[in-house]
TIGU-962754 format. One line per field, with one value per atom (N, C-alpha, C, O): residue in three letters; chain; x, y, z; residue number from 0. Coordinates in steps of 0.001 Angstrom, whole numbers, plus 500000, padded with zeros to 6 digits. Example, Ala and Ser with C-alpha at 12.3 -4.5 7.8 and 13.67 -1.06 7.14 Angstrom:
REM TIGU-962754
type	Ala, Ala, Ala, Ala, Ser, Ser, Ser, Ser
mol	A, A, A, A, A, A, A, A
px	513190, 512300, 513200, 514236, 512850, 513670, 512900, 513409
py	494310, 495500, 496700, 496681, 497750, 498940, 500030, 501138
pz	507800, 507800, 507800, 508465, 507080, 507140, 507870, 508039
seq	0, 0, 0, 0, 1, 1, 1, 1
REM end
This chain:
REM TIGU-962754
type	Unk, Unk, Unk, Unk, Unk, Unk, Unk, Unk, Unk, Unk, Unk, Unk, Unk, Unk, Unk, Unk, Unk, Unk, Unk, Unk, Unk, Unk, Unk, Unk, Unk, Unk, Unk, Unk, Unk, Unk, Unk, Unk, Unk, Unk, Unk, Unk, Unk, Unk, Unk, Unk, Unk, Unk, Unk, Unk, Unk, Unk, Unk, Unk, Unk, Unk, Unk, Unk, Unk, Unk, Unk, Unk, Unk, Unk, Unk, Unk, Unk, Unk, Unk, Unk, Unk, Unk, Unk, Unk, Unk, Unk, Unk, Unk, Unk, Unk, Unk, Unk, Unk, Unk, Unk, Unk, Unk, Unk, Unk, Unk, Unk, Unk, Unk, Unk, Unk, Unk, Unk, Unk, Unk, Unk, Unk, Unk, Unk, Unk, Unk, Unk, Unk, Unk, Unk, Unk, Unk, Unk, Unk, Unk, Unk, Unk, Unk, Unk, Unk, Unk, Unk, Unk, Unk, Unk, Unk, Unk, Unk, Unk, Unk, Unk, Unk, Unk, Unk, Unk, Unk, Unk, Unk, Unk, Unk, Unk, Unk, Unk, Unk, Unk, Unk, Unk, Unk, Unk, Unk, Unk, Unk, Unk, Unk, Unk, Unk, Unk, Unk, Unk, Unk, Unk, Unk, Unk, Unk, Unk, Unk, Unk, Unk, Unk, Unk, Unk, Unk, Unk, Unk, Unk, Unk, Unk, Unk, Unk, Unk, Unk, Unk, Unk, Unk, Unk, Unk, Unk, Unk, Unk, Unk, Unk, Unk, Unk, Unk, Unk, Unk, Unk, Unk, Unk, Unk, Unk, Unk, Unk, Unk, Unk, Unk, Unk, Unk, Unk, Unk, Unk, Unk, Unk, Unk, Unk, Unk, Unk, Unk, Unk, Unk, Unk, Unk, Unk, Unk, Unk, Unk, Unk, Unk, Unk, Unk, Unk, Unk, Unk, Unk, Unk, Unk, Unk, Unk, Unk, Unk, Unk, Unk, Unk, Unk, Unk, Unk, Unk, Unk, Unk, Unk, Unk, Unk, Unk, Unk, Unk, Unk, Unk, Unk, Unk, Unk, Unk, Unk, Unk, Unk, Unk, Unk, Unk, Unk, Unk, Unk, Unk, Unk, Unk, Unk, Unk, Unk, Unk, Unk, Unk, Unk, Unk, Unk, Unk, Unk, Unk, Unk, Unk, Unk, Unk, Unk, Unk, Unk, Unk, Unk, Unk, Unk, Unk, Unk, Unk, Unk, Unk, Unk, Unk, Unk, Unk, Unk, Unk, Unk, Unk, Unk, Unk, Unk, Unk, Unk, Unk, Unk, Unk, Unk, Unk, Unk, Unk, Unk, Unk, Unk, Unk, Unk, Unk, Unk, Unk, Unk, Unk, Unk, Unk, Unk, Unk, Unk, Unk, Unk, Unk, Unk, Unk, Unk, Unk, Unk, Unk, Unk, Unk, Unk, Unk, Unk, Unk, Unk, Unk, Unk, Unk, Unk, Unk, Unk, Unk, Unk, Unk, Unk, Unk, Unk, Unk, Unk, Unk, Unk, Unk, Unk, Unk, Unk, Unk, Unk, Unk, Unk, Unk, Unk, Unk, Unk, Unk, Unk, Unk, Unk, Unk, Unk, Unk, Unk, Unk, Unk, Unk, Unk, Unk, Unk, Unk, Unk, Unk, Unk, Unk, Unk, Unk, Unk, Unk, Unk, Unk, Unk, Unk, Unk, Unk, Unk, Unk, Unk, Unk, Unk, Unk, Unk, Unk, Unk, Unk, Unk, Unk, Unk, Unk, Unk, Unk, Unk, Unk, Unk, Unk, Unk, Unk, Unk, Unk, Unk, Unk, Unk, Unk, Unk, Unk, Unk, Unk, Unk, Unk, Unk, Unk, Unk, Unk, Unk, Unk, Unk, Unk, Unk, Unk, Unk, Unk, Unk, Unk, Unk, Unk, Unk, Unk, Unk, Unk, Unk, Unk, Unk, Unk, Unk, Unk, Unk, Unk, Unk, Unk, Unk, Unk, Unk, Unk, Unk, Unk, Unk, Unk, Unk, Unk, Unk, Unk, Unk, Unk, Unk, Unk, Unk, Unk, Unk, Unk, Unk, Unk, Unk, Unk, Unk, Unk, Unk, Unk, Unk, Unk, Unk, Unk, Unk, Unk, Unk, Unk, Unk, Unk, Unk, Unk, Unk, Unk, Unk, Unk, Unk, Unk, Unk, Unk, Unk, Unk, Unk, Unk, Unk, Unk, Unk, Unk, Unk, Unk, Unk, Unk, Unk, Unk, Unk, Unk, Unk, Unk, Unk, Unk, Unk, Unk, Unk, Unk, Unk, Unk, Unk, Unk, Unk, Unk, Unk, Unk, Unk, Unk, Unk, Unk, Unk, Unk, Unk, Unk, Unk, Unk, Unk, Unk, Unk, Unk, Unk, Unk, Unk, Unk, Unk, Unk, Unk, Unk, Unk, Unk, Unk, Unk, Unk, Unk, Unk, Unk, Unk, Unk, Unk, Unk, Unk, Unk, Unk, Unk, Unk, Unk, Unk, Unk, Unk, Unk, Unk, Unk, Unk, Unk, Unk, Unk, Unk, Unk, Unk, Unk, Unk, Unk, Unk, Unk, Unk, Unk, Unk, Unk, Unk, Unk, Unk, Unk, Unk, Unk, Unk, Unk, Unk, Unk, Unk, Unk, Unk, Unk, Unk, Unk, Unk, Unk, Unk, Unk, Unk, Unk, Unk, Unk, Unk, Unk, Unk, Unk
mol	A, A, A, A, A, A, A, A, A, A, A, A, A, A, A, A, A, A, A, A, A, A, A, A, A, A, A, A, A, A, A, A, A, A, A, A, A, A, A, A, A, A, A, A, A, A, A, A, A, A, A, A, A, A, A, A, A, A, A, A, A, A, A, A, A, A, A, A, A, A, A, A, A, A, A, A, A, A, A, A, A, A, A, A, A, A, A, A, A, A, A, A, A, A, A, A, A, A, A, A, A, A, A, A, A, A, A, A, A, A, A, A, A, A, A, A, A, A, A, A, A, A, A, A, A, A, A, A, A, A, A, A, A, A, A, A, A, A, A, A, A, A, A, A, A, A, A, A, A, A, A, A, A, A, A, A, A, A, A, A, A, A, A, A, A, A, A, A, A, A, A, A, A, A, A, A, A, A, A, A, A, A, A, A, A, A, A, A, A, A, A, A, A, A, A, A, A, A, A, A, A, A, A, A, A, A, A, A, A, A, A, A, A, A, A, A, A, A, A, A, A, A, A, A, A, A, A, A, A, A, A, A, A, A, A, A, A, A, A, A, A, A, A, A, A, A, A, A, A, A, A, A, A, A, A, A, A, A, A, A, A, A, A, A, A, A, A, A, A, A, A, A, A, A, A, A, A, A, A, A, A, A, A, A, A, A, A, A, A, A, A, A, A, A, A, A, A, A, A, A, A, A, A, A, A, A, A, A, A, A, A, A, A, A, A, A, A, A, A, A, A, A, A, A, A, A, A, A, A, A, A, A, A, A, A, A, A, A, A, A, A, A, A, A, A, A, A, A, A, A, A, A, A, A, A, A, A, A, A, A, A, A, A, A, A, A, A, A, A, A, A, A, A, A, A, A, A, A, A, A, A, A, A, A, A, A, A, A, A, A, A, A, A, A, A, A, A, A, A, A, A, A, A, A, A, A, A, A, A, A, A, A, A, A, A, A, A, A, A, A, A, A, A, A, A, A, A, A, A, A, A, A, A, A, A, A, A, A, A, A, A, A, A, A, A, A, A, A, A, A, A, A, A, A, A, A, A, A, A, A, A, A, A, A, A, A, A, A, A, A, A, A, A, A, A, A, A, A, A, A, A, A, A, A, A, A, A, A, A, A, A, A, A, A, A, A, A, A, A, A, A, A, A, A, A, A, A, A, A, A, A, A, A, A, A, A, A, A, A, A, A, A, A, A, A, A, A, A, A, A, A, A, A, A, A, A, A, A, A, A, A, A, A, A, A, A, A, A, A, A, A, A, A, A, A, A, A, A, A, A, A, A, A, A, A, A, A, A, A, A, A, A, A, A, A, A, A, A, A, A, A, A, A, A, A, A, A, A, A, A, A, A, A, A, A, A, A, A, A, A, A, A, A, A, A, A, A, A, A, A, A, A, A, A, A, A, A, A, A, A, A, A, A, A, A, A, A, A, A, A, A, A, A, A, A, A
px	243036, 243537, 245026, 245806, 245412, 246865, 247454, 246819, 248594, 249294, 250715, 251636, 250387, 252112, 253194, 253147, 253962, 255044, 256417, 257086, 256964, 258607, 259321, 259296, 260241, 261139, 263025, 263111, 264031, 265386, 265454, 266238, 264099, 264220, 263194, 262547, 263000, 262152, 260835, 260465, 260066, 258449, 257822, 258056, 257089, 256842, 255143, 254523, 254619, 253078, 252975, 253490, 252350, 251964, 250945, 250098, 250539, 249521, 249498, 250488, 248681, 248877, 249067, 248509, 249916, 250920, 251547, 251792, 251961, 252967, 254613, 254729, 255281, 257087, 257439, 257139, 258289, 258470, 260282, 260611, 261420, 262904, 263109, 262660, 263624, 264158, 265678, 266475, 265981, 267619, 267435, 266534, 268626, 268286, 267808, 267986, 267066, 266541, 266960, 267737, 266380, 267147, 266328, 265171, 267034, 265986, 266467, 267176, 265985, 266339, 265329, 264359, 265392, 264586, 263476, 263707, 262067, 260990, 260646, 260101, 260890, 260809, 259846, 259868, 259050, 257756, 258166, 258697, 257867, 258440, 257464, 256942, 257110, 256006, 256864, 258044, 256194, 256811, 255673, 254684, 255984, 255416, 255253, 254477, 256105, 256333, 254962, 255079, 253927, 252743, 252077, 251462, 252269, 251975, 250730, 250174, 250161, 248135, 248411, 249370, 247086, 246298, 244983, 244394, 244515, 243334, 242908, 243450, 241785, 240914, 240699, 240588, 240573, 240033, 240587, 241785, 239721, 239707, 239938, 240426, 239331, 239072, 240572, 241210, 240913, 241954, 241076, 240039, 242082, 242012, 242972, 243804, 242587, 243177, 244301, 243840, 245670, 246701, 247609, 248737, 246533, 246920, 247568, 248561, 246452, 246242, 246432, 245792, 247215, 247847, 248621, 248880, 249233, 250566, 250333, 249299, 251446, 251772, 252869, 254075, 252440, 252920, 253652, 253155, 254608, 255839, 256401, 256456, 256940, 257574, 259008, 259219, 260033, 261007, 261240, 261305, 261401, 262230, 263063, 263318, 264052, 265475, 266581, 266106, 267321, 268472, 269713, 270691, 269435, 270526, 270919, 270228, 272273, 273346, 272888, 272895, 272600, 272074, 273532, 274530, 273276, 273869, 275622, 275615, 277089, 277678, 277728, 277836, 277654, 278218, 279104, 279347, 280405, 281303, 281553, 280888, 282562, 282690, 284111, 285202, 283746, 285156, 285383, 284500, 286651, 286639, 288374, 289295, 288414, 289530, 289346, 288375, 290740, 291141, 292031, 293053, 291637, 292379, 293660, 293831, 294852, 295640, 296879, 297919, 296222, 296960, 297370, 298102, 296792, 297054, 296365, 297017, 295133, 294709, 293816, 293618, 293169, 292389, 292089, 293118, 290822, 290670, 289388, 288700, 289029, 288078, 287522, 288261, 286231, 286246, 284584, 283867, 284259, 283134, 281846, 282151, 280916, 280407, 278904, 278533, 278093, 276937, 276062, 276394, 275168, 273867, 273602, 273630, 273408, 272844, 271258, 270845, 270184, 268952, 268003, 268512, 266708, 265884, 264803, 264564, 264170, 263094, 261746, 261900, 260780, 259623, 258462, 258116, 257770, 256386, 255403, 255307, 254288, 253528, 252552, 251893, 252329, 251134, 250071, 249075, 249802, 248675, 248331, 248803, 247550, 247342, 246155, 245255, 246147, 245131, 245720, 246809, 244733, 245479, 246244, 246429, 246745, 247685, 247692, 248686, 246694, 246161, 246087, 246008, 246120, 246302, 247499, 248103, 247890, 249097, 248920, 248066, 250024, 250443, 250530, 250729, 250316, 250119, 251821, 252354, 252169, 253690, 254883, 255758, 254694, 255687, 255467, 255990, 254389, 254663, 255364, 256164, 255225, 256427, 257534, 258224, 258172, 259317, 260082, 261207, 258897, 259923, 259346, 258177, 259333, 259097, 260133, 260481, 260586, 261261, 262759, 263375, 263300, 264726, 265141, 266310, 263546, 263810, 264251, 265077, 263486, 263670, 264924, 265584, 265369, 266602, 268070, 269264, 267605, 268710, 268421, 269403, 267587, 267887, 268577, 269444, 268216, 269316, 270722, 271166, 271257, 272758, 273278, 274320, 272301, 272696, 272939, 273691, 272034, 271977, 273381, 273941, 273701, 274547, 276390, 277104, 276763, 278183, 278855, 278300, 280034, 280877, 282023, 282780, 282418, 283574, 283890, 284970, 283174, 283350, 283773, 284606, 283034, 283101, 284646, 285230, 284841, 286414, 287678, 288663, 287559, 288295, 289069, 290276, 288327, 289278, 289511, 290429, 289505, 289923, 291555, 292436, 291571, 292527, 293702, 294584, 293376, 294451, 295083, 296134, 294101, 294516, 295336, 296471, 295135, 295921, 297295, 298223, 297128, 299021, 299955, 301117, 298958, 299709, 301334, 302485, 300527, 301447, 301967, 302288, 301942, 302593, 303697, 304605, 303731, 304762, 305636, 306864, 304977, 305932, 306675, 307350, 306609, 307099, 308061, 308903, 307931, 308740, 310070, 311116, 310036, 310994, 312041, 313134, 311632, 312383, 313720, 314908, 312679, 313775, 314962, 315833, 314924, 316195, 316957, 318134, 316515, 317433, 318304, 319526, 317751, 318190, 319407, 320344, 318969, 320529, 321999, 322457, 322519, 323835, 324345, 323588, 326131, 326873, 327883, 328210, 328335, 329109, 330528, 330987, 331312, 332984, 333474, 332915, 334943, 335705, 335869, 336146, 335663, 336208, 334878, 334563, 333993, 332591, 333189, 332565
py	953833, 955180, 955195, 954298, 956522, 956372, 957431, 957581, 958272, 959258, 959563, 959045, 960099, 960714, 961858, 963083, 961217, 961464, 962052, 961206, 962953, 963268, 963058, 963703, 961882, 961964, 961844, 961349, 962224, 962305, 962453, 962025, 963367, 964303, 964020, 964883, 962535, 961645, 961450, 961036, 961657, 961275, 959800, 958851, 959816, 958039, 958105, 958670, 957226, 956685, 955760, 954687, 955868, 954481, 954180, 954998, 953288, 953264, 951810, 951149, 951759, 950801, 949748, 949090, 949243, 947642, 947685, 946547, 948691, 948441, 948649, 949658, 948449, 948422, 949272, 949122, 950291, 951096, 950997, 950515, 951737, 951742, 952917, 953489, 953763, 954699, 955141, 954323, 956382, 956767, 956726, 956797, 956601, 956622, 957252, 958469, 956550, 957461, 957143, 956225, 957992, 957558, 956939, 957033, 955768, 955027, 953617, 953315, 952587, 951487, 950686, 951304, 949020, 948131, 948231, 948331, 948162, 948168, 949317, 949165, 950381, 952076, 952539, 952285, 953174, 953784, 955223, 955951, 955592, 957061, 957524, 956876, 958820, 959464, 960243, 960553, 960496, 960884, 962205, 962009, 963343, 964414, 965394, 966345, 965130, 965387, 965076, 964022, 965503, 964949, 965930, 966974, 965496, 966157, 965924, 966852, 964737, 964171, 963162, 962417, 963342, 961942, 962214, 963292, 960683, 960723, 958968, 957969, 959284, 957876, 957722, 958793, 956466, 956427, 957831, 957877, 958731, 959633, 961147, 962204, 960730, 962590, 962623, 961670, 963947, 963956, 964984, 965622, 964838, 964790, 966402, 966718, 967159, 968022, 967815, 967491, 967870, 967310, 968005, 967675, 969396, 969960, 969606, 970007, 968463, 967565, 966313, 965602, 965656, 964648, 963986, 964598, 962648, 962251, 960731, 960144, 960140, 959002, 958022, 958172, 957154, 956187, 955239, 954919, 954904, 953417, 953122, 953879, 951800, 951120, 950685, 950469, 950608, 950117, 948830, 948314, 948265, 946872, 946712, 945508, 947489, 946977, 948180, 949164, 948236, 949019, 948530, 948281, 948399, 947519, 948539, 949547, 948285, 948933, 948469, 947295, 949305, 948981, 948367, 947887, 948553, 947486, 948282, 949412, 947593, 948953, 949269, 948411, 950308, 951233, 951642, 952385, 951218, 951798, 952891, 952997, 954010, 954651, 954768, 954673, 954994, 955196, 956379, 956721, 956939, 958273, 957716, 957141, 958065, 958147, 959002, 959190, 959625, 960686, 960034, 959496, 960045, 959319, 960043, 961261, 958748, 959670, 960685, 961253, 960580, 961316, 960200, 960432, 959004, 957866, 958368, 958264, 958893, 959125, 957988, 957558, 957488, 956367, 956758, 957192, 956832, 956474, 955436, 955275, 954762, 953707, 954340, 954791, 954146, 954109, 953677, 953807, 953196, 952249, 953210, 954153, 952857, 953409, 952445, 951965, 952061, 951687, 952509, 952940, 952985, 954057, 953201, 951971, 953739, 953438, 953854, 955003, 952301, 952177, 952265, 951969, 952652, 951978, 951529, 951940, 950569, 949614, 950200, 950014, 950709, 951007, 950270, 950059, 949824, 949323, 950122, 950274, 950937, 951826, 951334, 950412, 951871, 951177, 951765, 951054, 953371, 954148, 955300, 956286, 955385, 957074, 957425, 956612, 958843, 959706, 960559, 961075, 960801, 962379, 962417, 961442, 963562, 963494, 963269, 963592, 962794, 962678, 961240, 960772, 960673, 959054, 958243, 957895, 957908, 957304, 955371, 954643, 955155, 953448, 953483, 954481, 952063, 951077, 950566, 950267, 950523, 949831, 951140, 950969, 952279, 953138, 953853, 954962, 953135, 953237, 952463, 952714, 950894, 949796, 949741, 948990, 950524, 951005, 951745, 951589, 952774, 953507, 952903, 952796, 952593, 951342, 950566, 950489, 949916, 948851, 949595, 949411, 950273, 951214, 951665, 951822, 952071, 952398, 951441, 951567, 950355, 949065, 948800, 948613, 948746, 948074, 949146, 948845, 950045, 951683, 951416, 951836, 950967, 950520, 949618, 949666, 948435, 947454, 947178, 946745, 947513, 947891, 948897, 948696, 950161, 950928, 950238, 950556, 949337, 948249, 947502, 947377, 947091, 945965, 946593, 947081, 946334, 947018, 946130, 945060, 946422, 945729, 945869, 944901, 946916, 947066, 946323, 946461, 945858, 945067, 943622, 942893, 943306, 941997, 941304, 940224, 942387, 942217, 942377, 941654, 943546, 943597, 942156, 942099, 940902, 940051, 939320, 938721, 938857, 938675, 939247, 938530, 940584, 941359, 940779, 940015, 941584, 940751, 939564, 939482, 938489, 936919, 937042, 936696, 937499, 937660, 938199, 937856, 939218, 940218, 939076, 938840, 938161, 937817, 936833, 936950, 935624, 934531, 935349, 934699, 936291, 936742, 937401, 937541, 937780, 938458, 937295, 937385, 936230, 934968, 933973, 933037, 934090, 934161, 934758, 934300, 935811, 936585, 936664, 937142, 936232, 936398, 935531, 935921, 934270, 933273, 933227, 932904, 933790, 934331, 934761, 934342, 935928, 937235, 936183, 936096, 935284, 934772, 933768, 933793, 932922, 931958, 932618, 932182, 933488, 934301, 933989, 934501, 933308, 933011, 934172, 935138, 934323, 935207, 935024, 933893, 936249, 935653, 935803, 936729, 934748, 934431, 935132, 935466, 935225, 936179, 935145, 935621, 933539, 932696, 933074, 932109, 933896, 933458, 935005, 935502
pz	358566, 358760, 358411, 358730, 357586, 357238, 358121, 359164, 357963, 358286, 356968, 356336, 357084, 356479, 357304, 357194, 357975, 358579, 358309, 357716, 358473, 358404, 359345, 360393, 359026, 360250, 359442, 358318, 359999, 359279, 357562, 356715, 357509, 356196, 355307, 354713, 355184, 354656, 354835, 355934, 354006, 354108, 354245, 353496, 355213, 355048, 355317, 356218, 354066, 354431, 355229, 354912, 356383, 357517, 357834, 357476, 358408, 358487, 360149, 360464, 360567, 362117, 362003, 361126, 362851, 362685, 361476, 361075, 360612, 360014, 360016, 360711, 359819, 360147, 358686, 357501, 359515, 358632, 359275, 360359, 358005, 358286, 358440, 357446, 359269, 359234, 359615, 360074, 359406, 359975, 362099, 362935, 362063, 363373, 364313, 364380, 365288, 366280, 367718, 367980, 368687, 370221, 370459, 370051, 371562, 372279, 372064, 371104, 373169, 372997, 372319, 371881, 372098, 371585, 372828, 374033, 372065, 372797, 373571, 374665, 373149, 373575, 372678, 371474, 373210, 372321, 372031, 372869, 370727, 370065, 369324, 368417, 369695, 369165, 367963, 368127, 366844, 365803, 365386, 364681, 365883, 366008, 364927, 365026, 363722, 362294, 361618, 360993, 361528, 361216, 359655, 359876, 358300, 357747, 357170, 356582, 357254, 356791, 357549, 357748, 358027, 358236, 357644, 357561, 357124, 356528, 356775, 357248, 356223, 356188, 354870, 354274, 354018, 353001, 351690, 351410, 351095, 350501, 351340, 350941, 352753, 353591, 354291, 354738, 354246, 355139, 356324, 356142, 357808, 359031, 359033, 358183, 360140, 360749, 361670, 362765, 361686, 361935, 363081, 363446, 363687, 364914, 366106, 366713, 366315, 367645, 367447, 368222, 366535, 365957, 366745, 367781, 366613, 366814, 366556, 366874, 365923, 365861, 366751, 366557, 367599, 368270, 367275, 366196, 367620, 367194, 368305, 369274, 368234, 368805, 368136, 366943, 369342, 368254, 368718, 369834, 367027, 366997, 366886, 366868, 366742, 366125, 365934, 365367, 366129, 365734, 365424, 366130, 363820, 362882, 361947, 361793, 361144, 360363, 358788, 358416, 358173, 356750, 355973, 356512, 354699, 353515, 353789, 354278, 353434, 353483, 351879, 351003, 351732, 350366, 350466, 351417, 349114, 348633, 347917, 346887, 348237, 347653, 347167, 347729, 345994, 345382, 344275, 343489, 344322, 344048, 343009, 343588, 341513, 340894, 339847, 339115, 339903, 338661, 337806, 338233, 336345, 335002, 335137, 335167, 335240, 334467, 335590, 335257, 336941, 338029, 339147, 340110, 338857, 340009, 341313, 342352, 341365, 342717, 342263, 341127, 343806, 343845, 345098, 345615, 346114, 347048, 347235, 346227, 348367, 348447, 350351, 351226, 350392, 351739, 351626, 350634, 352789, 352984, 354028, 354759, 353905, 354992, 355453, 354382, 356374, 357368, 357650, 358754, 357346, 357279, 359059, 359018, 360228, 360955, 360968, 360808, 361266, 360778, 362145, 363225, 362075, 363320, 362394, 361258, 363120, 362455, 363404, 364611, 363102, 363740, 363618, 362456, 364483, 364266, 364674, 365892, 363652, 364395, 364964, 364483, 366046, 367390, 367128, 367253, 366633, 366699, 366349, 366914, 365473, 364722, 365513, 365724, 366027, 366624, 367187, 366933, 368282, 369135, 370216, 370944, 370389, 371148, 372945, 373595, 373474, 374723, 375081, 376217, 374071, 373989, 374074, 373060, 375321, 375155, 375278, 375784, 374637, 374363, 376061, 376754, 376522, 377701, 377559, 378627, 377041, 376938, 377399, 378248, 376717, 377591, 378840, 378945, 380337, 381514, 381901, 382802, 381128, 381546, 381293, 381981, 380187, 379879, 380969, 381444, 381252, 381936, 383378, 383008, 384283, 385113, 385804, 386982, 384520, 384681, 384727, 385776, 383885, 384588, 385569, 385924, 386419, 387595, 388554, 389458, 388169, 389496, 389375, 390398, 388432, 388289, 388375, 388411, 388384, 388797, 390557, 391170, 391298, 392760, 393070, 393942, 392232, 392817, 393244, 394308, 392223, 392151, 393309, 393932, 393547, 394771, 396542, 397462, 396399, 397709, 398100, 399189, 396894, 396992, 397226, 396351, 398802, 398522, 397600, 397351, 397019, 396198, 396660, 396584, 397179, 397931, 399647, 400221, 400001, 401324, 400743, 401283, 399499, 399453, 398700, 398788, 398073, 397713, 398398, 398247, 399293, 400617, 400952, 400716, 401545, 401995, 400848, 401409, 399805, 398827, 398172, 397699, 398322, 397946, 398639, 398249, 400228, 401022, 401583, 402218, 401172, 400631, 399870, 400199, 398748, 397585, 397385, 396652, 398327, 398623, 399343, 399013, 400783, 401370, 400915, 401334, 399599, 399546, 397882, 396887, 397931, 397133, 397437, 396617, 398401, 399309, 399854, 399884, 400274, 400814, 399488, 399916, 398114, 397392, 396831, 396059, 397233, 396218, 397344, 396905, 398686, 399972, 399493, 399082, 399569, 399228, 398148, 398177, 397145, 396158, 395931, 395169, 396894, 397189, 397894, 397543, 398897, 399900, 398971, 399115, 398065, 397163, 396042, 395373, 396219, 394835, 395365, 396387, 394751, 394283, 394745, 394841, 395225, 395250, 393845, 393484, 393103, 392516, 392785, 393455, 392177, 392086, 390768, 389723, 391330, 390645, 389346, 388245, 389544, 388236, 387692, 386994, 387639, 386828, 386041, 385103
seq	0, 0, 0, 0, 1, 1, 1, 1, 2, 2, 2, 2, 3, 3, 3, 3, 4, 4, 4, 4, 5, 5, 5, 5, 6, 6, 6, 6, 7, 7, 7, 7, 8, 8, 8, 8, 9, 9, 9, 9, 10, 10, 10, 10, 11, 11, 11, 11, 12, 12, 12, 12, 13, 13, 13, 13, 14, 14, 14, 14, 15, 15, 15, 15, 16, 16, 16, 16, 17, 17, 17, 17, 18, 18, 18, 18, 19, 19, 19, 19, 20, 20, 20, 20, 21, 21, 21, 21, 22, 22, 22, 22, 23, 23, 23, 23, 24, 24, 24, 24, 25, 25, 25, 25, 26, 26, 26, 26, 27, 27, 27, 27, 28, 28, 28, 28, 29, 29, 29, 29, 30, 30, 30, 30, 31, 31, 31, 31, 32, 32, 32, 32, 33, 33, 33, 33, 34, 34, 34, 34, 35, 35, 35, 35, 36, 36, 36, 36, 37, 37, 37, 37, 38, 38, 38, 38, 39, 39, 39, 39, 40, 40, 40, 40, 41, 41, 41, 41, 42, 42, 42, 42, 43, 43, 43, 43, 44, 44, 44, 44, 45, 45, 45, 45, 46, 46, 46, 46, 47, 47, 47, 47, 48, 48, 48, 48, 49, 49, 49, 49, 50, 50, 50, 50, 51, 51, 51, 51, 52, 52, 52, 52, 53, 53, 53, 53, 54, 54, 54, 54, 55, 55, 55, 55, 56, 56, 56, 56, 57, 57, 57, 57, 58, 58, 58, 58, 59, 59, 59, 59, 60, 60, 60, 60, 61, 61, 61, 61, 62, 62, 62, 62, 63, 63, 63, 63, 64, 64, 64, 64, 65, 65, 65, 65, 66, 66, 66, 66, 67, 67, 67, 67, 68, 68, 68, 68, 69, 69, 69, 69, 70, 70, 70, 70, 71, 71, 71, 71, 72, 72, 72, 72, 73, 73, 73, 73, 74, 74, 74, 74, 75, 75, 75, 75, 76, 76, 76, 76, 77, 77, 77, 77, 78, 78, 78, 78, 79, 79, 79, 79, 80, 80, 80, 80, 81, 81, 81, 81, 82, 82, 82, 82, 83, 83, 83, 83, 84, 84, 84, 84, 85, 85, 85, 85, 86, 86, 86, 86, 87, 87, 87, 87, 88, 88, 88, 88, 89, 89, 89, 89, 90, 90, 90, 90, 91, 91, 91, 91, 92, 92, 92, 92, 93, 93, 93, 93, 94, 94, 94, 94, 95, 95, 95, 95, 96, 96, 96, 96, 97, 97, 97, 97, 98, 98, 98, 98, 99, 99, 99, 99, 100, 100, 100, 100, 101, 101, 101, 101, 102, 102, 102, 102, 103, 103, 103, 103, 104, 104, 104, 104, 105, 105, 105, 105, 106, 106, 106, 106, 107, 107, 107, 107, 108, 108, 108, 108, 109, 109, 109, 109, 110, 110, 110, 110, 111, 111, 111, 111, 112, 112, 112, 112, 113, 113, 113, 113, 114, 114, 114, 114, 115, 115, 115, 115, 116, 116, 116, 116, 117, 117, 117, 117, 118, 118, 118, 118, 119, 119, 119, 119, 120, 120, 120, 120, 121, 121, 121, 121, 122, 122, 122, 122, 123, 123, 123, 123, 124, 124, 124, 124, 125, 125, 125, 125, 126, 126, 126, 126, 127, 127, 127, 127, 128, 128, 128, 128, 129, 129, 129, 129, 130, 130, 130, 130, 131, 131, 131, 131, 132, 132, 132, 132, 133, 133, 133, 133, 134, 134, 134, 134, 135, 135, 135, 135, 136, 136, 136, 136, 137, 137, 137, 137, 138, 138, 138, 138, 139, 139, 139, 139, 140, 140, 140, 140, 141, 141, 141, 141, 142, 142, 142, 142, 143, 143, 143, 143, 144, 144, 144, 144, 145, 145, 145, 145, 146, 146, 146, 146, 147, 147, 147, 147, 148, 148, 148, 148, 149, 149, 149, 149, 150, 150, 150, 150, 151, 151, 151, 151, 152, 152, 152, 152, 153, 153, 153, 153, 154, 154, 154, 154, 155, 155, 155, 155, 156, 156, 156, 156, 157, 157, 157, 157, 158, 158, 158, 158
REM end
């Protein structure tokens, strides 16, 4: 089974477990993204009614393509400019062509696992535990710096 997809302008043939490149999308590594842009799906020769559609991916990767130079000069006037640029990329692996009632097993664990870990951090004070630390710290700094003032020289009229 294939699909043909639009996503950041571009048409793409896919088809399941394959890795396709695209412009960027939201979401982190290992985030499942339905790509709702659905213009055929078909099997073989028949194409499919594309109402109740949707295509599942996964992402692998979110890497910075090749850079391209650009450079811009006028003969003859001494303009020259140069400037560079990084197409930001996402790498997709599609999980699944069919309908839209069908969801991937991998994005309940996605979202799952953010949660557990958005509790933890709330538990833990951070501010108690630095407290005596701090004021360790003021104390022999203060008994330093005493010594000092007392140690200064007066000066003489021969200096």
């Amino acid at each position: 089974m294939f699909a043909v997809v639009r996503t950041g302008g571009k048409q793409y043939r896919v088809a399941a477990e394959q890795k396709i490149i695209v412009d960027r999308l939201q979401g982190d590594v290992g985030d499942t993204v339905q790509l709702g842009d659905i213009l055929a799906i078909g099997e073989g020769g028949e194409l499919k009614d594309v109402a109740d559609q949707v295509v599942s991916a996964e992402i692998v990767a979110q890497p910075k393509g090749d850079k391209i130079i650009v450079f811009k000069k006028k003969r003859r006037h001494g303009y020259r400019r140069r400037n560079g640029h990084r197409q930001l990329l996402t790498v997709l692996k599609i999980t699944a062509i069919g309908k839209a009632g069908a969801k991937a097993p991998k994005a309940a664990k996605a979202e799952a696992a953010p949660a557990a870990e958005a509790a933890e951090p709330a538990e833990k004070p951070a501010k108690a535990a630095k407290a005596p630390k701090a004021e360790a710290a003021e104390t022999p700094a203060a008994e330093k710096k005493a010594p000092a003032k007392k140690a200064a020289k007066p000066k003489t009229d021969a200096e």
